[in-house]
N, C-alpha and C positions, 0 to 999 in steps of 0.2 A: 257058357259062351266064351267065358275069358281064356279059358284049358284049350277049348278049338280053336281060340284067335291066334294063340301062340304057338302051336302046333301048325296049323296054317302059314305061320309065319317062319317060322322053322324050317319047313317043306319048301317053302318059295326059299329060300336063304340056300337051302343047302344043294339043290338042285341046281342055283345059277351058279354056285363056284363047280360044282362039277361039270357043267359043262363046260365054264370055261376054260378050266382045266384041258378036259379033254382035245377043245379047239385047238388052245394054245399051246401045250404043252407045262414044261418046268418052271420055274423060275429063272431059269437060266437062259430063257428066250423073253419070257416077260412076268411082271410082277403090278402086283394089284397094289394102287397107292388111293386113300382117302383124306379128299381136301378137309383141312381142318380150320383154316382161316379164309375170311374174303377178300384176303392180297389179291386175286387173280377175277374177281366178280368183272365182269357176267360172263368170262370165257368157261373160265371154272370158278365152282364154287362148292361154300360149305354144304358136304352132304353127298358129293358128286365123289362116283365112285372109280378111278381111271384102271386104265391096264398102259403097262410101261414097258414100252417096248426095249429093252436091254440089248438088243443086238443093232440095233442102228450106229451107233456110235462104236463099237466092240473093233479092236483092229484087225486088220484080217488076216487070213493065214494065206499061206505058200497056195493053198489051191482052191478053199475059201471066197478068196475075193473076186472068184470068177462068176460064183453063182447068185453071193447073196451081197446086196444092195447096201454095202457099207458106206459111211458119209461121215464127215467132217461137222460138228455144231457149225449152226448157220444163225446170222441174225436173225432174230423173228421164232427161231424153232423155242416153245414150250415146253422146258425139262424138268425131270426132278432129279436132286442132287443132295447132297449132304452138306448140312447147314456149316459154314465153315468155323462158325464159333463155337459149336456143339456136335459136333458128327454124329453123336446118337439119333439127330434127330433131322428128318428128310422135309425137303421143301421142295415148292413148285414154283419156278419165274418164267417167265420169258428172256429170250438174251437178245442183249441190243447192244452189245460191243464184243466184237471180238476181235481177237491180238492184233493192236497199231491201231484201231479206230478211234479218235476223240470225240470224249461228248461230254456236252454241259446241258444245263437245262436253266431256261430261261422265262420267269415267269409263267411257270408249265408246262412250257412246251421246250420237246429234247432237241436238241440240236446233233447231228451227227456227223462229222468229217463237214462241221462249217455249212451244214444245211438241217433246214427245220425238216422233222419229220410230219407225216399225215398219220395219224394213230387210231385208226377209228374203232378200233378194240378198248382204248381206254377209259377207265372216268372217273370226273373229279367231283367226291364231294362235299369238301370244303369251299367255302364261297369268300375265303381270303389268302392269299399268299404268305405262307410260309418262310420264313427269311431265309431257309438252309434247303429242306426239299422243292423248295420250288423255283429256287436260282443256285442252282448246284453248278460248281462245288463253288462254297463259302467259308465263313467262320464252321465248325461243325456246335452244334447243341442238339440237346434231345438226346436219345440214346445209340450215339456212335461209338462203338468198340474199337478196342486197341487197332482191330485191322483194321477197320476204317480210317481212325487219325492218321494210319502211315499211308495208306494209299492216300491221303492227303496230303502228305509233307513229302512222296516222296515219287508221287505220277502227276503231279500236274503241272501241265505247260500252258503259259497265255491261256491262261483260265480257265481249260482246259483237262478232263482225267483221259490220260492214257492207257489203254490197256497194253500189257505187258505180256510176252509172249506165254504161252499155258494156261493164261487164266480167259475168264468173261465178265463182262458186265451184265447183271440180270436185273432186272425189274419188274414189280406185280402191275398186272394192268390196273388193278385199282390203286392210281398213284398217290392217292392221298392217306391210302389206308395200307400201309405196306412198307413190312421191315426187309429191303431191298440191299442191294448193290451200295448205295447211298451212305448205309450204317454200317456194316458190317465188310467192305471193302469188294477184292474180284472173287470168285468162285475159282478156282483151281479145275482146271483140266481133268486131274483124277477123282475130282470128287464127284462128278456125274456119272448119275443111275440110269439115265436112260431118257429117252424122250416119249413125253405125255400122249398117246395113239387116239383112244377113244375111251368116253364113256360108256360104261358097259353099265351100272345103277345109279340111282340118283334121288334120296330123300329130302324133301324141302326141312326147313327150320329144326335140322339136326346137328347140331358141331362135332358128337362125338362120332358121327355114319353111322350109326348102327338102327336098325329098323326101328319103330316105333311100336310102342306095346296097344294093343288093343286090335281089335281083328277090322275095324271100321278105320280107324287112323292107318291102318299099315297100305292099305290101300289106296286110301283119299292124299297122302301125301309122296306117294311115288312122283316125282317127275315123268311123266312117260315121255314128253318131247325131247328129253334129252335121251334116254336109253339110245346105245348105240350112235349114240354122238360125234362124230370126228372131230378131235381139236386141232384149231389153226390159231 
């Protein structure tokens, strides 16, 4: 039973990347990213398996830009990008500032160009305030990297982080649980990969993504309300 579990398992695994293959084409149109932290809970999460669309963002050419639906990073759009302290390694936020926008965050809640935002994507679960994440920007403590200290000493205005032109400000919808914008400073214009499309698989209580062994678990812990997901 255990040889037919994973062979079953196998067959389901290898069939869904060729189709998506087939659907979607290369890599060079979109790429398969698995969530590995619950920065982003309950949009995405650990286990959830995305397809990235790489040409949304992509500039466009001479004749290009007539056909295919290119776009400028937008507040609110869900990307993955490359972590700016480690480039080997790709992350997922949402972005909530872009170039010239200010925002502070107040008791938890963000404020943006001087208005509170409604977030109803986020959540918080710590049940006390933070001195630094949760009235940003402040003294910094906890684990803020060199680019964060400068984006502190060297974009804030009347209490205020600026974004600067090229870059974004990102943050995990899970704000309490999320090494964000906050620590590690703005994300750079070129170091985004694309913006997050849909859920195409989705394993519950897996961090690594990858199926689970047994022919009764691979089953019972698919997400199926998420399969084919559209992320907003």
């Amino acid at each position: 039973m255990k040889n037919f579990g994973n062979a079953v398992r196998d067959f389901v695994l290898e069939w869904s990347v060729n189709i998506i293959v087939l659907l979607f084409g290369t890599t060079t149109l979109v790429q398969a990213f698995i969530v590995p932290t619950p920065s982003m809970d309950k949009t995405v999460m650990v286990g959830d398996h995305l397809l990235v669309d790489k040409l949304s963002y992509a500039p466009p050419g001479s004749i290009s830009k007539y056909f295919l639906p290119y776009t400028e990073v937008k507040r609110g759009d869900i990307i993955v990008f490359r972590y700016p302290s480690n480039i080997q390694e790709n992350y997922v936020k949402r972005v909530m500032g872009v170039p010239g926008d200010h925002l502070r965050v107040v008791n938890k809640v963000l404020y943006l160009n001087g208005k509170p935002l409604t977030e109803p994507y986020t959540q918080h679960v710590r049940d006390y305030i933070d001195p630094y994440a949760d009235n940003f920007p402040s003294e910094p403590v906890g684990p803020v990297d060199q680019r964060g200290r400068a984006m502190l000493q060297e974009h804030v205005v009347n209490g205020e982080v600026v974004v600067p032109e090229g870059s974004y400000f990102a943050m995990g919808d899970n704000r309490d649980n999320s090494l964000d914008s906050r620590y590690w400073g703005f994300m750079p214009r070129d170091y985004v990969k694309g913006k997050a499309a849909f859920i195409y698989w989705s394993f519950e209580d897996n961090e690594e993504g990858l199926p689970p062994a047994g022919f009764s678990r691979f089953f019972t812990t698919i997400r199926w309300s998420r399969l084919l997901h559209q992320i907003h």
